[in-house]
N, C-alpha and C positions, 0 to 999 in steps of 0.2 A: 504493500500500500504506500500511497506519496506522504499522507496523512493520517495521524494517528487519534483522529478526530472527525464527526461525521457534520459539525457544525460551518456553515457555509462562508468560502473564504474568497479575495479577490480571482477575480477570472484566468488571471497571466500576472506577469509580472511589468506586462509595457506601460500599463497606469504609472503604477510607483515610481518608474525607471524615467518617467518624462517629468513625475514630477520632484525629486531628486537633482533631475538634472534642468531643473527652471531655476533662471537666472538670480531669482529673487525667490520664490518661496524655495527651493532646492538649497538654495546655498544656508540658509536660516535654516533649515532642517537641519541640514548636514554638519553645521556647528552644535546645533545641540545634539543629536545624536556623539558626535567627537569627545565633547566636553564631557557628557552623561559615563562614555563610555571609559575614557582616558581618565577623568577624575580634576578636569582642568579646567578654566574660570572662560564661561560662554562666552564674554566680550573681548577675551584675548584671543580666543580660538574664532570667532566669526571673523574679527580682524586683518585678522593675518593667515587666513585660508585663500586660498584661488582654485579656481575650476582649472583644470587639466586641458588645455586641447587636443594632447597627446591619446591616440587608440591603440589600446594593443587587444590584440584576437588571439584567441586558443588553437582556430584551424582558419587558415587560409581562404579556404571554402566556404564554409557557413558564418554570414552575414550574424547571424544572431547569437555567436559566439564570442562577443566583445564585450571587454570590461567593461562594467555599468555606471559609474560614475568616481571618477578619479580629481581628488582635491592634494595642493602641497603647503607647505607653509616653506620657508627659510630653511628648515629644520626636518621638516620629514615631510614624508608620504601619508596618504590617506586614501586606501580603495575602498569604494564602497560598493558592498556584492549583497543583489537579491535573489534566492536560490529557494522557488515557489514548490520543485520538485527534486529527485534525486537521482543519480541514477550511476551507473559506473564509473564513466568519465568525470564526473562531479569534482570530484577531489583531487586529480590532475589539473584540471580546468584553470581549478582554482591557487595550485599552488604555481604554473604558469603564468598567470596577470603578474605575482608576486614575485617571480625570479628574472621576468621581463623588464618590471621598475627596478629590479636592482641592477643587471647588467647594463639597462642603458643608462646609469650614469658614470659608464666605465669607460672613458672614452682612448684614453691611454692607463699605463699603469700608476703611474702619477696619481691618478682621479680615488685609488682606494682610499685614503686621509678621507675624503670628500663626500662618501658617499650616504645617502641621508637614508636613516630608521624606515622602515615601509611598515604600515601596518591597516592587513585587512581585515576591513568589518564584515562579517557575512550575515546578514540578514537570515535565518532559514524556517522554512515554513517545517520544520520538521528537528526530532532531539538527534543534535548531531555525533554526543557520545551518549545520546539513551541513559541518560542519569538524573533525568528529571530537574535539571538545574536551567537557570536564566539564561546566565550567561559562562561561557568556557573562550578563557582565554590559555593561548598555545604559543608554547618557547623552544625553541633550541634547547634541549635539558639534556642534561645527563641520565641514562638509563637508571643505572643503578642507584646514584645518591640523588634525584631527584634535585641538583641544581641548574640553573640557570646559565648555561654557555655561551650563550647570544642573545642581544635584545635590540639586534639589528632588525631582525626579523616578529615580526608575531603574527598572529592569528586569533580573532575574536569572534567565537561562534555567538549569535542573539538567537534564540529557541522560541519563536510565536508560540509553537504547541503549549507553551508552560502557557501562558495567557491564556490559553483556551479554557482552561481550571479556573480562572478568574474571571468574578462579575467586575464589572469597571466601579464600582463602590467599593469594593476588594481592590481592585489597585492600585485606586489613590488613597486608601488606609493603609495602604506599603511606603506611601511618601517614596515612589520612588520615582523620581520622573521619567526616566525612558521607558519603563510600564505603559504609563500614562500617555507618553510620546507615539509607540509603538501597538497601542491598546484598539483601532483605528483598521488592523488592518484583519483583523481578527473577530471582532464585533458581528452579532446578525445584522441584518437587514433592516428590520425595521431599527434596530438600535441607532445607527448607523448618524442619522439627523440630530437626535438629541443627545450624544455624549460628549460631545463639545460644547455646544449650545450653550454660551454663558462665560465659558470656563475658559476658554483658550481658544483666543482669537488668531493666532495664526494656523490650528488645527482645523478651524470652520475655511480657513481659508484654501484648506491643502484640499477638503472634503468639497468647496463648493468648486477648486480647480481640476478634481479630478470627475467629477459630474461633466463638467466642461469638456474635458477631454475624450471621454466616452461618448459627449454628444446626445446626452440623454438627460430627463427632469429626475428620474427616479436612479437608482445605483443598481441597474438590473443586472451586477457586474458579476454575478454569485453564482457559483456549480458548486453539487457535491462534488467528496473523492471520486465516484465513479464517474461522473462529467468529464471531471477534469483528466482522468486517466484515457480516458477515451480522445479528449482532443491531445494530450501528448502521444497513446498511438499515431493518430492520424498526422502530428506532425512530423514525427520519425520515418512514416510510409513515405512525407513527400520529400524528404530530405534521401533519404535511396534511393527515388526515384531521380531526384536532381542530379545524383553523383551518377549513379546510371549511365544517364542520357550525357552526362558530360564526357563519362571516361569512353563511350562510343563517341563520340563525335572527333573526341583528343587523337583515337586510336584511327577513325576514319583520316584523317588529316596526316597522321602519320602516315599512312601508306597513301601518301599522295593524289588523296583522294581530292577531285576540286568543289569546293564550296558550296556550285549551283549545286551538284550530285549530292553533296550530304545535308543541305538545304532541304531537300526534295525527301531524302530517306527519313529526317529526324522531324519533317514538318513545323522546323524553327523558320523564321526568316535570315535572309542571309547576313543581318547584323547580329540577331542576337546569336549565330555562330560563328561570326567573326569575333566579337565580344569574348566567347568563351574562351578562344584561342588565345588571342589573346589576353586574356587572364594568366591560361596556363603559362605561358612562355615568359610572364613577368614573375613568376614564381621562382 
């Protein structure tokens, strides 16, 4: 199962990810998330963060395989990763975006003195060591004596599933605020309107911006697990099918096949098999 809970959650993760990555409610997210998570003073962290316009991708190929929202300060790094499901590759994916931001800032050897802390937030709609806990943050440690070897590196799993145990009266009696911050994404449906209501004006804002973005009055955004297992089949079907068709058309090409001819066999037009090709050969 993706989720260990039958209560109804956002559709995908393109809402969040757009709105994360908006200019003004994204960037004010993403310091209080920073702040909540790191333990650091919100108006130092909102400050002195910048959005990334740097992308790095896990595969070549799939478009939809690109870090989600990438913030830096002077000082370090800050990836921000939403991970609605699970599944193999997940945990390569993810330690990828992270050995990406480290190596590019190596530009000669010189650049090691220089190289700034990376650390990713993972969002996950699911317990990512099954221990029932909020939050799991992850270090370079030593096996045996369980110290701390590097803090170049980290790793901060956030657990939605633990919220799903919690009525949102329950967790703002936790005083805790990224509960409260994160409480949003987890919530039913009808909840959905009134748990901000009042309380937190830029949460009404994120709620009335992500309405906007679905293009919809009501938040019709919601599948069960078996919904949502069903549309990540169907997007895995079309994603074999796109490699498929590519690595025929690569392999047509190779054997000097000419364009109109594989035009014709794969029923593309002749740019978007020109396009493909060129893709491959910039690879």
């Amino acid at each position: 199962m993706i989720f260990t809970s039958t209560k109804p959650v956002l559709l995908n993760e393109k809402i969040i990810k757009k709105i994360f990555k908006n200019e003004r409610l994204g960037k004010q997210l993403s310091a209080r998330l920073i702040s909540e998570v790191m333990e650091m003073d919100y108006d130092i962290v909102y400050n002195n963060i910048e959005k990334s316009s740097e992308e790095i991708a896990f595969s070549s190929l799939t478009i939809n395989q690109v870090a989600d929202a990438i913030y830096y300060t002077d000082k370090m790094y800050f990836n921000i990763e939403f991970n609605f499901y699970k599944n193999d590759s997940k945990p390569k994916q993810l330690e990828s975006y992270v050995y990406q931001l480290y190596l590019g800032q190596l530009n000669t050897y010189k650049d090691y003195n220089k190289i700034k802390p990376i650390v990713q937030i993972s969002i996950d709609s699911y317990d990512y060591l099954k221990c029932n806990d909020f939050i799991y943050k992850v270090y370079l440690m030593d096996y045996k004596y369980h110290k701390i070897v590097s803090d170049m590196i980290q790793f901060i799993h956030i657990n939605l599933d633990y919220l799903r145990n919690l009525d949102y009266n329950e967790a703002i009696k936790e005083d805790n605020k990224l509960i409260s911050d994160l409480y949003f994404l987890v919530c039913g449906v009808d909840e959905l309107d009134d748990v901000y209501k009042g309380v937190d004006n830029l949460m009404k804002e994120i709620i009335d911006e992500s309405k906007k973005i679905a293009g919809i009055e009501k938040m019709n955004l919601y599948l069960t697990d078996e919904e949502m297992m069903e549309l990540d089949k169907k997007h895995y079907i079309e994603v074999g099918e796109e490699k498929k068709e590519r690595e025929m058309i690569i392999n047509m090409y190779k054997k000097n096949i000419n364009l109109e001819t594989i035009s014709d066999i794969s029923n593309l037009s002749l740019d978007k098999v020109q396009k493909i090709i060129n893709e491959e050969q910039a690879i």
